[in-house]
N, CA, C and O atoms as CSV, one atom per row, in Angstrom:
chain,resi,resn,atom,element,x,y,z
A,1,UNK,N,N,-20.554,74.721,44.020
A,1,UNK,CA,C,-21.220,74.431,42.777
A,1,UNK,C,C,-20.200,74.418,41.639
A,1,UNK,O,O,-19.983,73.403,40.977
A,2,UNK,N,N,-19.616,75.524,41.447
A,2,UNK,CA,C,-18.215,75.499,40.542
A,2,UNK,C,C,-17.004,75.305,41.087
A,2,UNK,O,O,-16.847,75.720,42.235
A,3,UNK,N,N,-16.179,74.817,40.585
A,3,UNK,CA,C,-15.007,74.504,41.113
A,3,UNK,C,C,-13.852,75.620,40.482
A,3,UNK,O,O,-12.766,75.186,40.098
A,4,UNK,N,N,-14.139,76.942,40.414
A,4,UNK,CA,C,-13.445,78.277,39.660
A,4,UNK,C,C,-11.932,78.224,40.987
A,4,UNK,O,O,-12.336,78.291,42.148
A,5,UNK,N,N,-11.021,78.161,40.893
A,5,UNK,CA,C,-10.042,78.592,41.687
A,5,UNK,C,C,-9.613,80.127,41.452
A,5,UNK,O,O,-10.206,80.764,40.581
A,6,UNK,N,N,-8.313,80.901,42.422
A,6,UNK,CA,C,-7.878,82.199,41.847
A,6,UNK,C,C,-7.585,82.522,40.747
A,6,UNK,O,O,-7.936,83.518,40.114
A,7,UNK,N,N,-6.556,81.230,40.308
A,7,UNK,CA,C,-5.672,81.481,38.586
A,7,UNK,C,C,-6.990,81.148,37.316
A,7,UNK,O,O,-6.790,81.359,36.120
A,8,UNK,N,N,-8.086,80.696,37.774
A,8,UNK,CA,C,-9.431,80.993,36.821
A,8,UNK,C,C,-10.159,82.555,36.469
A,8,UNK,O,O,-10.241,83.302,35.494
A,9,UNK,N,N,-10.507,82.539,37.552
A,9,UNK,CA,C,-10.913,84.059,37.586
A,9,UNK,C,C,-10.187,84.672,37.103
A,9,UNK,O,O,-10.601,85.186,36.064
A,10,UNK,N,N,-8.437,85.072,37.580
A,10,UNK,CA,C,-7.479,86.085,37.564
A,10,UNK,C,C,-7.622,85.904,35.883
A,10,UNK,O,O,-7.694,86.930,35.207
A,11,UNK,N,N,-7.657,84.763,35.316
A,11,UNK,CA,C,-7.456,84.571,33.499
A,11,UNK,C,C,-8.785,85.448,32.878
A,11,UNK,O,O,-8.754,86.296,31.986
A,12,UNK,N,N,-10.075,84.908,33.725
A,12,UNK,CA,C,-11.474,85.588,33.067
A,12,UNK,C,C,-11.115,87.204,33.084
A,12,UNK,O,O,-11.442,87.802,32.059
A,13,UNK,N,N,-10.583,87.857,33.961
A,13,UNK,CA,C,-10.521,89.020,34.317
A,13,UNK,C,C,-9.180,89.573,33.581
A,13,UNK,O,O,-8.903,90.750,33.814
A,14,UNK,N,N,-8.724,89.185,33.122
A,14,UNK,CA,C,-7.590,89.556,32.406
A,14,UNK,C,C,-8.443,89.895,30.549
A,14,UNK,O,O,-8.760,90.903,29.917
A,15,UNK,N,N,-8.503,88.411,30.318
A,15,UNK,CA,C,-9.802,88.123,29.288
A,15,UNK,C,C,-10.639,89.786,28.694
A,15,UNK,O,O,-10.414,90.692,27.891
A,16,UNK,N,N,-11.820,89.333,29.851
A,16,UNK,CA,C,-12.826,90.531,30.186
A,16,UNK,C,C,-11.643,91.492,30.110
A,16,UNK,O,O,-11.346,91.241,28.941
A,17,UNK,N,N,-10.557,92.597,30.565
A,17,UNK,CA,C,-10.237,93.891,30.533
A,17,UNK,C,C,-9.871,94.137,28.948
A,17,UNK,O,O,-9.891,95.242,28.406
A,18,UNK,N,N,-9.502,92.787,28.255
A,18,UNK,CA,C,-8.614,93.399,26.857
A,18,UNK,C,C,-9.552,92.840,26.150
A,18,UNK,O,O,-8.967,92.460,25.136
A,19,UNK,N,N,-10.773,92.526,26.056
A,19,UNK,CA,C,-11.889,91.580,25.125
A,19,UNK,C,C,-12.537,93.721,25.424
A,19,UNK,O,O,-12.073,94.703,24.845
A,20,UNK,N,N,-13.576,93.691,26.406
A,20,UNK,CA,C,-14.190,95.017,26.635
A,20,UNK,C,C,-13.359,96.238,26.997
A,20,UNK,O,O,-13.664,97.179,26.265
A,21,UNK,N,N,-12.589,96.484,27.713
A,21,UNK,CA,C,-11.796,97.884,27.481
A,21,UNK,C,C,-11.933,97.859,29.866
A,21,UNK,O,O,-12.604,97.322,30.747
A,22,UNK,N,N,-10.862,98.765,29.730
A,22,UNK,CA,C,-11.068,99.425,31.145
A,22,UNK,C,C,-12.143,100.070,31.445
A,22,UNK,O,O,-12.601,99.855,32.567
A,23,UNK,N,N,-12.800,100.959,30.624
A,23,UNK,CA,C,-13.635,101.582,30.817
A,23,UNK,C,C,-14.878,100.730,30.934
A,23,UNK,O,O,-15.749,101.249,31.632
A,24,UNK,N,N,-15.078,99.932,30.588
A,24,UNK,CA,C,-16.474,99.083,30.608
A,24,UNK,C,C,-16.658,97.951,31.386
A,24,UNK,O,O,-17.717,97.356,31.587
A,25,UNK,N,N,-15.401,97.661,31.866
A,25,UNK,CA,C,-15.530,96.604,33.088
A,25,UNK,C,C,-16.397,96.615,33.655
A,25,UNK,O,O,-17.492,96.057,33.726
A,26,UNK,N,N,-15.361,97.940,34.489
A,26,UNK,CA,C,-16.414,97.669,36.289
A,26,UNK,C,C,-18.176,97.499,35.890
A,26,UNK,O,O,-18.774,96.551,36.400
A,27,UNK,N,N,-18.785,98.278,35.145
A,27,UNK,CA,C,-20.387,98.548,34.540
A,27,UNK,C,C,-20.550,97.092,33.918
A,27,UNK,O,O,-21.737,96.805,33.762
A,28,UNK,N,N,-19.756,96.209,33.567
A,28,UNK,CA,C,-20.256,95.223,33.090
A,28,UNK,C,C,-20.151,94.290,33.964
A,28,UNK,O,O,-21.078,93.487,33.856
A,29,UNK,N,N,-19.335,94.015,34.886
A,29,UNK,CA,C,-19.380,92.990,36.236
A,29,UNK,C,C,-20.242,93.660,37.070
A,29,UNK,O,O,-20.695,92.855,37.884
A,30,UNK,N,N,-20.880,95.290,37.316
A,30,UNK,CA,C,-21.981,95.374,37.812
A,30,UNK,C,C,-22.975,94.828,37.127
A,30,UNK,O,O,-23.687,94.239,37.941
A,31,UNK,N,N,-23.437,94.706,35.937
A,31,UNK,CA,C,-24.479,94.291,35.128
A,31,UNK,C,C,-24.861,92.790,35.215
A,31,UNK,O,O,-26.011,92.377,35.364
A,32,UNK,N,N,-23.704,92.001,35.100
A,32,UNK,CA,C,-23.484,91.075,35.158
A,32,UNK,C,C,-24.145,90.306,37.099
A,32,UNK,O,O,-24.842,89.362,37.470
A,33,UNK,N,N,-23.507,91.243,37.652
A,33,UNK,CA,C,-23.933,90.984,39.115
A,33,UNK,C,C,-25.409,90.655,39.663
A,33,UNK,O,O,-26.064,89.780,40.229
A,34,UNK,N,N,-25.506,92.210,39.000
A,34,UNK,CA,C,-27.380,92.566,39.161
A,34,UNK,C,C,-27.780,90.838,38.480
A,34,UNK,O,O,-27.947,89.887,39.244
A,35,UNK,N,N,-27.870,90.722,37.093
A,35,UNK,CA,C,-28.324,89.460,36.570
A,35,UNK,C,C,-28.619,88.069,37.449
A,35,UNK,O,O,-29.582,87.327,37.647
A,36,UNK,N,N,-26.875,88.177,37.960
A,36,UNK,CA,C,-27.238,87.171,38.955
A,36,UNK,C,C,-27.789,86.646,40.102
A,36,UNK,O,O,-28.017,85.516,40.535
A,37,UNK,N,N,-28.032,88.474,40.701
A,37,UNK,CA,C,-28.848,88.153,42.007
A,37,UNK,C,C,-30.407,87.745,41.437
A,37,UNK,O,O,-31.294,86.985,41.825
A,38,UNK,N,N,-30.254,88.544,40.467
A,38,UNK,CA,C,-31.992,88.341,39.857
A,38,UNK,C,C,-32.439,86.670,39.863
A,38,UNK,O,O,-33.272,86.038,40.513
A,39,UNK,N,N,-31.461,86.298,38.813
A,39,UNK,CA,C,-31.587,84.860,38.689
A,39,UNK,C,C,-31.768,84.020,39.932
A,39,UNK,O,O,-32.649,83.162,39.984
A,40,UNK,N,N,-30.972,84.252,40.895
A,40,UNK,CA,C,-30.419,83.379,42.077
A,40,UNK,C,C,-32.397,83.735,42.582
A,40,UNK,O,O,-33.267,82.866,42.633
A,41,UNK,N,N,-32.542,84.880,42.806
A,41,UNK,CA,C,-33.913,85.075,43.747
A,41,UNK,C,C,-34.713,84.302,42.933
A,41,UNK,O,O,-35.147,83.265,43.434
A,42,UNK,N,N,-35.002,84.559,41.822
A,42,UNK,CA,C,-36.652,84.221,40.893
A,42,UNK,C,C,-36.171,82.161,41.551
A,42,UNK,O,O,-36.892,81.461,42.262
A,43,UNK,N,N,-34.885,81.807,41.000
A,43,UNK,CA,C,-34.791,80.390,41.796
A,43,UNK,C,C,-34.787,79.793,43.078
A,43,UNK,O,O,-34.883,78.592,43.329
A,44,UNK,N,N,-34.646,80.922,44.020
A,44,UNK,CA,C,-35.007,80.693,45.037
A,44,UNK,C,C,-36.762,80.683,45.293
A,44,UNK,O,O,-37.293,79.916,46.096
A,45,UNK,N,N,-37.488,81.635,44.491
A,45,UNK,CA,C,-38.516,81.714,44.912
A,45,UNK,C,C,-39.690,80.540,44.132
A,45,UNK,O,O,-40.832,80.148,44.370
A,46,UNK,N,N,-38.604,80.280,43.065
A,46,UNK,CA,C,-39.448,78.421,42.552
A,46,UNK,C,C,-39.372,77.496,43.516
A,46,UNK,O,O,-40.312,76.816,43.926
A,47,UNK,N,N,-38.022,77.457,43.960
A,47,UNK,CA,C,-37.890,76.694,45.044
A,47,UNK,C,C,-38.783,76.237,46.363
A,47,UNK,O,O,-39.031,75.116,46.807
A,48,UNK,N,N,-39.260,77.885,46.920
A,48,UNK,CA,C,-39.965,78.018,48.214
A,48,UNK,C,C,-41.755,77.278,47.584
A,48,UNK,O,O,-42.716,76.634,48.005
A,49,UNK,N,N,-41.303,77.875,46.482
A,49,UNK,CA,C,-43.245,77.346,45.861
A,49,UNK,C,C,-43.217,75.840,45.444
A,49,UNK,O,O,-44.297,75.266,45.308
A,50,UNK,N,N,-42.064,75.172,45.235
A,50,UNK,CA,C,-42.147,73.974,44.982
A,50,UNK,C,C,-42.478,73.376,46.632
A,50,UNK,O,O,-43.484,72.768,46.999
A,51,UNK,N,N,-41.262,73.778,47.463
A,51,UNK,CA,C,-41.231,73.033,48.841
A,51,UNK,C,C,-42.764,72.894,48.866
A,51,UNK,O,O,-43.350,71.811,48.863
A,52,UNK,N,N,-43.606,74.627,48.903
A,52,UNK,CA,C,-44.958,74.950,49.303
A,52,UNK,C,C,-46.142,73.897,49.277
A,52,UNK,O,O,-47.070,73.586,50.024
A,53,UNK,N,N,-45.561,73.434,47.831
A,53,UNK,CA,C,-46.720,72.724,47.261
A,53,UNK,C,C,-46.481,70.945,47.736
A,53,UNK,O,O,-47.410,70.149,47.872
A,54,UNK,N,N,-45.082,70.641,47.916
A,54,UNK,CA,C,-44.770,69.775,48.640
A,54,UNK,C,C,-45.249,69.548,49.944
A,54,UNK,O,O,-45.744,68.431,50.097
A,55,UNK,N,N,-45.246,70.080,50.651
A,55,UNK,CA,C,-45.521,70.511,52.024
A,55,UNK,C,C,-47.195,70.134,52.356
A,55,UNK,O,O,-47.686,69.466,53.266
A,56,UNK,N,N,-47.764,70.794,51.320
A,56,UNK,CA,C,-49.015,70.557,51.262
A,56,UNK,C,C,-49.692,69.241,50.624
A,56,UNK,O,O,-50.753,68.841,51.104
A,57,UNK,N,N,-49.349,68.856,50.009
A,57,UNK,CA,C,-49.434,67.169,49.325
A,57,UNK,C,C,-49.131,66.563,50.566
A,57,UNK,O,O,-50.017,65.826,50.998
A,58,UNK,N,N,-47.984,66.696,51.334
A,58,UNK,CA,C,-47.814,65.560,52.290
A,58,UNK,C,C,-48.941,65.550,53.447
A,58,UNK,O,O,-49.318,64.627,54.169
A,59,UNK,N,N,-49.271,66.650,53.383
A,59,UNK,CA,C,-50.036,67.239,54.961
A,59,UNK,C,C,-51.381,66.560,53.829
A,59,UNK,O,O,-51.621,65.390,54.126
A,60,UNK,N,N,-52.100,66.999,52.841
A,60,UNK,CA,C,-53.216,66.311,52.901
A,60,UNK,C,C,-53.265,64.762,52.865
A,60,UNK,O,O,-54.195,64.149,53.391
A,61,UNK,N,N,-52.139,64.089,52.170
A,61,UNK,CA,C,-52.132,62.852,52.276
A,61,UNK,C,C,-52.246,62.245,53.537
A,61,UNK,O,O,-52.905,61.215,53.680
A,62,UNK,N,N,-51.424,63.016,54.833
A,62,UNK,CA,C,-51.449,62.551,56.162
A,62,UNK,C,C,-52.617,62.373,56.408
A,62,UNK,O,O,-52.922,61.257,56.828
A,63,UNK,N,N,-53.828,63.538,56.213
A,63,UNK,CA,C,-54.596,63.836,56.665
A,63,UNK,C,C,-55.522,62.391,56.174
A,63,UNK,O,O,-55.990,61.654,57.042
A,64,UNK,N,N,-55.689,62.136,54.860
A,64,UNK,CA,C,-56.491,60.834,54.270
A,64,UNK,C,C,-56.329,60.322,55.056
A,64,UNK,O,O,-57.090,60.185,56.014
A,65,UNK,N,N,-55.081,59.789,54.873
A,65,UNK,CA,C,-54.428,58.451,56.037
A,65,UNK,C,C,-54.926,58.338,57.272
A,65,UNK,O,O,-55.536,57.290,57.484
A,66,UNK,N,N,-54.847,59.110,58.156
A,66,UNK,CA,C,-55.379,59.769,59.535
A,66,UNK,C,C,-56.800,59.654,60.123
A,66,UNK,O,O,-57.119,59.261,61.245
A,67,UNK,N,N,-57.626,60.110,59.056
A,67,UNK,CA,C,-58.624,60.381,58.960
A,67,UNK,C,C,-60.114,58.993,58.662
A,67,UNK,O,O,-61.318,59.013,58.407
A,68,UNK,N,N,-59.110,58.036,58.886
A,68,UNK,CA,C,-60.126,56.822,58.597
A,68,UNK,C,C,-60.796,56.724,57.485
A,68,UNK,O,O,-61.938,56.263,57.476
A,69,UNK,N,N,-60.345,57.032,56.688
A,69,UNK,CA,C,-61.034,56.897,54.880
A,69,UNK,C,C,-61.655,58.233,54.530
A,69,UNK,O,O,-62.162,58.431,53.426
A,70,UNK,N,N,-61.604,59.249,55.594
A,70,UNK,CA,C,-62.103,60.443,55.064
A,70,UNK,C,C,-61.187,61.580,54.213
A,70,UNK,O,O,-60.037,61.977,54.401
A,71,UNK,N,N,-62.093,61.892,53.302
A,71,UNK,CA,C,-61.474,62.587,52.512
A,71,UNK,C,C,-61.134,64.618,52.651
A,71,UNK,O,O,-61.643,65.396,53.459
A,72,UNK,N,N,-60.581,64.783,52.042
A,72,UNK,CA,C,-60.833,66.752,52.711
A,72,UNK,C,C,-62.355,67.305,52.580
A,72,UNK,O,O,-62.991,68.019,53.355
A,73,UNK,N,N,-62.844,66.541,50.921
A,73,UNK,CA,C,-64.128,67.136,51.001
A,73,UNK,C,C,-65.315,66.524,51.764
A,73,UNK,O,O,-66.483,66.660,51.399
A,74,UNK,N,N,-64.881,65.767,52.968
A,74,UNK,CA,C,-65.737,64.906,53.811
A,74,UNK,C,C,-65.587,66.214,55.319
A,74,UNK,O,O,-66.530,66.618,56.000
A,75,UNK,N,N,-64.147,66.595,55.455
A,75,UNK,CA,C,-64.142,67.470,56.199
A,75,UNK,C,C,-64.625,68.827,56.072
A,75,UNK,O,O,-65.303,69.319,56.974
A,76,UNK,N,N,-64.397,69.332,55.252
A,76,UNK,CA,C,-64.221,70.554,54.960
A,76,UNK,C,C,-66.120,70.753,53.941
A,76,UNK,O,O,-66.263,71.910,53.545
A,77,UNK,N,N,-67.178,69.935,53.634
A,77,UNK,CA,C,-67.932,69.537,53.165
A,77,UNK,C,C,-68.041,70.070,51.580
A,77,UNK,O,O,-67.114,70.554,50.931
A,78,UNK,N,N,-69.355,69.863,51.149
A,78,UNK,CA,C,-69.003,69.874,49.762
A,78,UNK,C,C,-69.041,71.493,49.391
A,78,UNK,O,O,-68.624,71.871,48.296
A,79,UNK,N,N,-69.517,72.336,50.279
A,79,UNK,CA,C,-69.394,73.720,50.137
A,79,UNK,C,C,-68.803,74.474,50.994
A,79,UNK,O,O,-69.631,74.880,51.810
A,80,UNK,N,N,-67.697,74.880,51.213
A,80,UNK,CA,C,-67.065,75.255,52.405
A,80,UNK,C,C,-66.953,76.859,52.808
A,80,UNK,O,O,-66.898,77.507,53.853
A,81,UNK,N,N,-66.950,77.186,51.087
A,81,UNK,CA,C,-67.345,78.861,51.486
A,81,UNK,C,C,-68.604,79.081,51.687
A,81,UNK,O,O,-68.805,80.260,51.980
A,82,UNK,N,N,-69.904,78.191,51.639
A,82,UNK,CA,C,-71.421,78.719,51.719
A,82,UNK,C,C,-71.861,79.147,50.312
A,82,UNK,O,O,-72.901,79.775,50.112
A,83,UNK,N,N,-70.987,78.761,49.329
A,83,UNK,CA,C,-72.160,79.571,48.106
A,83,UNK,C,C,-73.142,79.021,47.707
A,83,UNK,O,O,-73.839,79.766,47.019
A,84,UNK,N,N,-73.635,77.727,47.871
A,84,UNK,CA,C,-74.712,77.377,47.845
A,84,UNK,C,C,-75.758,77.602,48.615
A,84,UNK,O,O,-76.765,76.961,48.315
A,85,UNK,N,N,-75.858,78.622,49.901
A,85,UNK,CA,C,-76.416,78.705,51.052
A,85,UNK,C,C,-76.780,80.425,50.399
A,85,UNK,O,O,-77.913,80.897,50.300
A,86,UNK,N,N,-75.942,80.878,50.154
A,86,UNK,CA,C,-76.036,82.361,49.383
A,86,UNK,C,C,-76.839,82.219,48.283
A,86,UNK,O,O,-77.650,83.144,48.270
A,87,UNK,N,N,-77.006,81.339,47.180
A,87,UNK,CA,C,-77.545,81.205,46.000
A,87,UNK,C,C,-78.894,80.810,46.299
A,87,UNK,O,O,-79.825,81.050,45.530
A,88,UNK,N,N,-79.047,80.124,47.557
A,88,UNK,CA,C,-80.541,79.359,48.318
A,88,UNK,C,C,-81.274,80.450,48.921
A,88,UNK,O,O,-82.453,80.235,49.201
A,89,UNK,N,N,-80.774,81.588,49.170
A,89,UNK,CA,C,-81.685,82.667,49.868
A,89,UNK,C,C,-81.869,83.551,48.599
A,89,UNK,O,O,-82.906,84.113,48.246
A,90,UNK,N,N,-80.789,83.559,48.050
A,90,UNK,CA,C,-81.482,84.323,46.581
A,90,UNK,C,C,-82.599,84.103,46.368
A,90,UNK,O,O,-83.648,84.744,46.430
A,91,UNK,N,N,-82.298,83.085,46.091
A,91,UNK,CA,C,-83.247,82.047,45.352
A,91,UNK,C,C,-84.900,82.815,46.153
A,91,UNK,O,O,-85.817,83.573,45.838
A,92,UNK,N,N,-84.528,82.156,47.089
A,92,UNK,CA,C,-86.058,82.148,47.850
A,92,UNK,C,C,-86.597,83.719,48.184
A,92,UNK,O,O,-87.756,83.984,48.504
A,93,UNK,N,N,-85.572,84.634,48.049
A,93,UNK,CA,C,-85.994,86.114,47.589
A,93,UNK,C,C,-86.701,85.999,46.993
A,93,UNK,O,O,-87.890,85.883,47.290
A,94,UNK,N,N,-86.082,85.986,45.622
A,94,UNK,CA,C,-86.674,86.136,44.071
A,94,UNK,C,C,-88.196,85.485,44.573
A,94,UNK,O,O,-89.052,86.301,44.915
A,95,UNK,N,N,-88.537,83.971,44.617
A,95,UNK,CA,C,-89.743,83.704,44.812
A,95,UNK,C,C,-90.887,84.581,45.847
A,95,UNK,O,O,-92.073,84.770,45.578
A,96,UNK,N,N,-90.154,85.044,47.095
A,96,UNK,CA,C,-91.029,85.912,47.923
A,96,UNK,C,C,-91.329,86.895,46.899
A,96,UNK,O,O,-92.465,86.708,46.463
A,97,UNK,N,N,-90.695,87.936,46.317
A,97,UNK,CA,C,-91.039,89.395,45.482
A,97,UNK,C,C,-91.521,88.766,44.397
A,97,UNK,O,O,-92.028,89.626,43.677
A,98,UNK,N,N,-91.630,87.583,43.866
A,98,UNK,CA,C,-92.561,87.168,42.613
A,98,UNK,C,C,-94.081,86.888,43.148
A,98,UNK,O,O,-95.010,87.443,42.561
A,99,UNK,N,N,-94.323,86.073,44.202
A,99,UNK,CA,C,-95.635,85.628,44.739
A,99,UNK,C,C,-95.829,87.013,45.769
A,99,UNK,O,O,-96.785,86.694,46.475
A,100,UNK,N,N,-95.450,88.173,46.122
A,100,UNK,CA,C,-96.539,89.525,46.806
A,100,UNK,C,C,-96.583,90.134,45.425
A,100,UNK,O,O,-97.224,91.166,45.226
């Protein structure tokens, strides 16, 4: 990704000891470190959620395609968890305990 050679660094690190002091180095290239793993993960983990969502676009599109003009909500129908089937026995509760 960068093209940093030895005589780069060796200059940053020279830099860094007489810019911050001996004493504050090492704690600041740890600080500095930590930062970057942080960064590197949170971008890795956009990454995995981008692929995710990629992944899934292609697979339902296959599926259209595949599927002879059917759509997910042709498969999967227009209620797939049942809450309309839950709200229909309510329902017809309520009317039984209203009419005894």
């Amino acid at each position: 990704m960068f093209d940093i050679g030895a005589t780069e660094l060796l200059l940053v690190a020279v830099i860094g000891l007489v810019v911050v002091g001996p004493e504050r180095l090492p704690r600041l290239a740890r600080t500095l470190g930590l930062w970057v793993k942080r960064l590197r993960g949170q971008v890795q983990s956009i990454q995995k959620d981008i692929n995710r969502e990629l992944e899934l676009e292609d697979l339902k599109r296959q599926l259209e395609e595949r599927g002879g003009g059917l759509k997910m909500e042709d498969i999967a129908g227009e209620d797939p968890l049942g809450l309309s089937q839950t709200n229909t026995t309510q329902a017809e509760k309520n009317e039984r305990s209203k009419s005894d």
